[in-house]
N, C-alpha and C positions, 0 to 999 in steps of 0.2 A: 504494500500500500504506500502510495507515496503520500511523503511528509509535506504538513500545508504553512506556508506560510503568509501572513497581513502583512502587506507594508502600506501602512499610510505617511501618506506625504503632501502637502499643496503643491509642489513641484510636477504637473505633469508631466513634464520630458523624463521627470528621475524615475518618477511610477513606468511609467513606460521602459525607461531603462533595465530598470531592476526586473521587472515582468518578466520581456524577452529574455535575458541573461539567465535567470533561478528556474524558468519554464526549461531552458536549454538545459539547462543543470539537472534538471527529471524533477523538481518540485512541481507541487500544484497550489499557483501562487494566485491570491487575491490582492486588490490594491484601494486605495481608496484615498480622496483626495480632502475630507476634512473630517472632523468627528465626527458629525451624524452619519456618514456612509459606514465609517470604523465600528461605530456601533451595531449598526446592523448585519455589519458580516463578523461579530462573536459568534453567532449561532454557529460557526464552521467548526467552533474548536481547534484554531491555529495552534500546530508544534512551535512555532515563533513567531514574534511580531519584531519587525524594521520599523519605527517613531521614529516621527520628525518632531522638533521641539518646539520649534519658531513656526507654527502655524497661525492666521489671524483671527479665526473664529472662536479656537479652542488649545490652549497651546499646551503640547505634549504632556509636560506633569500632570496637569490635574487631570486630562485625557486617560493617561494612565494609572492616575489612584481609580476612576471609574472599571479600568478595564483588571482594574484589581480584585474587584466583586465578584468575578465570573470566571475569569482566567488566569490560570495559574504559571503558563507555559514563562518561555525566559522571554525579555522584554530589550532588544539591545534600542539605545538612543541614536537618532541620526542629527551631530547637530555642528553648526559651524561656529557654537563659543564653547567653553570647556574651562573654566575657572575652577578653583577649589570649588567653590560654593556650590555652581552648577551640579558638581559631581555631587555630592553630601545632599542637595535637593533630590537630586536624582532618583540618586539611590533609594533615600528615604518614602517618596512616592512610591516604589516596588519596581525601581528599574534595575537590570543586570548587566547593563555594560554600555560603554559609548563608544562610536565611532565619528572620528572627525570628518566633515565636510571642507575640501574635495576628500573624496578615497578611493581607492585602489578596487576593482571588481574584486582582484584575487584579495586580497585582504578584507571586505566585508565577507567573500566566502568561507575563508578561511574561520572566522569568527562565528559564523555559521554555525559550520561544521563543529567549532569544538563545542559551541554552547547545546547544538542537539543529539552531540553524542554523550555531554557529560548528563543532561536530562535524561536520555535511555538509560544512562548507567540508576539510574539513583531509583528507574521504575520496575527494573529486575527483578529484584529477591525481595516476595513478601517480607517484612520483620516486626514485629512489636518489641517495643520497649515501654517498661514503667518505670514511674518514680511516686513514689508518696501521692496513690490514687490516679496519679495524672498518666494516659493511655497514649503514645507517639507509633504510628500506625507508618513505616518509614514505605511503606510499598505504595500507599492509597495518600501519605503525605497529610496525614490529619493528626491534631491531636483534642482529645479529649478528656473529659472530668466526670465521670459520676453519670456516664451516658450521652451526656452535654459538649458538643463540637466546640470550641473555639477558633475562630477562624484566624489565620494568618498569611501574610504574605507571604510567597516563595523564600526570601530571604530572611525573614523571620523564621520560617522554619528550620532553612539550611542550621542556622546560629543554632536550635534548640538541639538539632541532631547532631550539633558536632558536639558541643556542649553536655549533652544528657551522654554521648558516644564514648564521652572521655570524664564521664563524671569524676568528683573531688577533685581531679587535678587542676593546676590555674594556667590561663593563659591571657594574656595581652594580646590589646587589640591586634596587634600584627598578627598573633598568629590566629587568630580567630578568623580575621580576613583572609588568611590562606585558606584556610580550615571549609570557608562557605562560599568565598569567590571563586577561591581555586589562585594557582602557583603563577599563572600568566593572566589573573588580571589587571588593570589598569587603574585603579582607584584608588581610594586611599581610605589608610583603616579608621581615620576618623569619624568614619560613618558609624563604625560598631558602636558606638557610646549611645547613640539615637535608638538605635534597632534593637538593644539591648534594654532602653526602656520601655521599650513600645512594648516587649515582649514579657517584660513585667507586670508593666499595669494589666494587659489582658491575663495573666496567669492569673494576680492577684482577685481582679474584678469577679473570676471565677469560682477562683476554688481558698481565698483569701490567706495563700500560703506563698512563700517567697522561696522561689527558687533558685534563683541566680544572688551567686554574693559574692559581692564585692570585695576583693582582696586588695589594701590600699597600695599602692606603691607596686602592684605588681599584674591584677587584673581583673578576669572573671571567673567563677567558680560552679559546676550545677552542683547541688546539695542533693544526693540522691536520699 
């Protein structure tokens, strides 16, 4: 079956671009020119989405905290600024990587390729893991409390499995951002500090129990 992927963009030449090129490639690619068209081609169940940032209707982040509701797949940014801050928005929205405008065919594919291969790796081998009631379901990529789903974003979860993977032991952000980005990506791990509370507050608001601790001077910890 081939793998589908969304790229939206306001750029029709690029839509077009990328079309022709990822169709050549054996995908089966959708495209779409602003957010209400992005919206309506969820229903497909994209293995990836290509986001453009600088759109004028609806511009990519908040685009993609919406398409955060519904889809889980990896979310790479397509965008021609790229500041710290950018990136730390980004991410924080539920995106998984950026690529800078202009770029290379062979290098958006590239990126591709590793982001939907490290996705296949991680839908493999059913697993559960517990901790103090709380259910991490690593095949179906949920976890839950007392029957009770808690939703999270892709990268929220990535942190909880690598974290609950390696419980008591501590790590710093660096390696945590190894740990859930992976060895080649581009970001920076200032981000984990954000994604680290967001994944608190929802534990807490649930199950009213603290999982993740703080080890000062040195990082983070799951308390199994």
């Amino acid at each position: 079956m081939k793998q589908k992927l969304l790229i939206i963009d306001d750029e029709t030449i690029l839509t077009e671009l990328l079309y022709d090129h990822f169709n050549t490639c054996g995908y089966l690619v959708y495209t779409a020119n602003n957010g209400r068209e992005a919206a309506s081609l969820l229903s497909v169940q994209p293995d990836l989405i290509l986001l453009d940032i600088n759109m004028p209707d609806l511009d990519g982040m908040t685009l993609c905290k919406q398409i955060r509701r519904s889809v889980i797949c990896p979310i790479l940014f397509l965008t021609a600024r790229i500041t710290e801050q950018d990136k730390i928005n980004g991410f924080a929205s539920g995106g998984d990587d950026y690529i800078t405008k202009p770029f290379s065919l062979q290098e958006l594919t590239a990126r591709v390729e590793a982001h939907l291969r490290r996705d296949a790796r991680n839908r493999i081998a059913p697993k559960l893991l517990s901790s103090q009631g709380l259910i991490v379901n690593l095949s179906e990529r949920t976890v839950s409390y007392e029957g009770k789903e808690i939703p999270f974003s892709k990268r929220e979860f990535d942190i909880i499995e690598f974290l609950l993977s390696n419980g008591n032991h501590v790590f710093d952000k660096e390696h945590i951002y190894e740990g859930a980005w992976g060895f080649d990506a581009e970001g920076d791990s200032s981000v984990v500090k954000e994604h680290v509370r967001k994944i608190r507050t929802k534990l807490y608001e649930t199950t009213g129990k603290e999982y993740i601790e703080t080890v000062w001077g040195m990082g983070y910890k799951w308390n199994k």
